[in-house]
N, C-alpha and C positions, 0 to 999 in steps of 0.2 A: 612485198619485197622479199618475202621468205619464201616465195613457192620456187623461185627462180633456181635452188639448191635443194630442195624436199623430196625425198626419196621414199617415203611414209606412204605403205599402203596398207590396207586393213583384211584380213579373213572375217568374214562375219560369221556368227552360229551358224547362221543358217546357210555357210556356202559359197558364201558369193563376195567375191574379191573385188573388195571397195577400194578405185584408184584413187581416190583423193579426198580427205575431208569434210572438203567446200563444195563437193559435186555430187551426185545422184548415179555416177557414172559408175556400173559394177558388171562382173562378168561370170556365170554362172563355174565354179569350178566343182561343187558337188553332183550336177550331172555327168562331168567328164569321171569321176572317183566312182560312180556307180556304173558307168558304161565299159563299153567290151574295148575303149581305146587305151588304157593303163596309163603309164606311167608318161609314156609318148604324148599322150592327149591333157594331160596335167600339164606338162613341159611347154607344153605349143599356147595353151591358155594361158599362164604364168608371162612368156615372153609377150605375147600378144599386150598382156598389161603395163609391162613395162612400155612399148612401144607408144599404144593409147592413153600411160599416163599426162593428164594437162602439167602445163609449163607454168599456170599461172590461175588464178581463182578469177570471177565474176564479181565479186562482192560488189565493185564499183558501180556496176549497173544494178544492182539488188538480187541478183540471182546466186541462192545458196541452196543448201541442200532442204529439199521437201521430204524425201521419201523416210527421210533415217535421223533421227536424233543423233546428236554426241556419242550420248550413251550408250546407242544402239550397234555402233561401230567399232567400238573400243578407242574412241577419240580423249 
């Protein structure tokens, strides 16, 4: 009932911008921050995420996040 208004996404150490909690679903933003695209190629990944963030978790079906603990997320 809470994902319907969640706006929670996560930086992880290592880079890569976790869309949502309950998902596995991440999008690498520390290759763009090392690559010749700047600030532009940040901006276009960032929006991309908000666009790809889920409206709503699995949990119902059993499908949570495998690849990354809580902890690992800054959850």
């Amino acid at each position: 009932p809470y994902c319907g208004t969640c706006n929670r996404m996560r930086l992880t150490a290592d880079g890569r911008f976790h869309l949502c909690l309950l998902n596995d679903d991440e999008l690498d933003v520390r290759a763009a921050l090392r690559g010749p695209g700047g600030p532009a190629a940040i901006a276009a990944i960032l929006l991309r995420a908000v666009g790809l963030k889920p409206t709503g978790h699995r949990l119902d079906v059993g499908h949570s996040t495998a690849d990354r603990q809580m902890y690992q997320i800054g959850g």
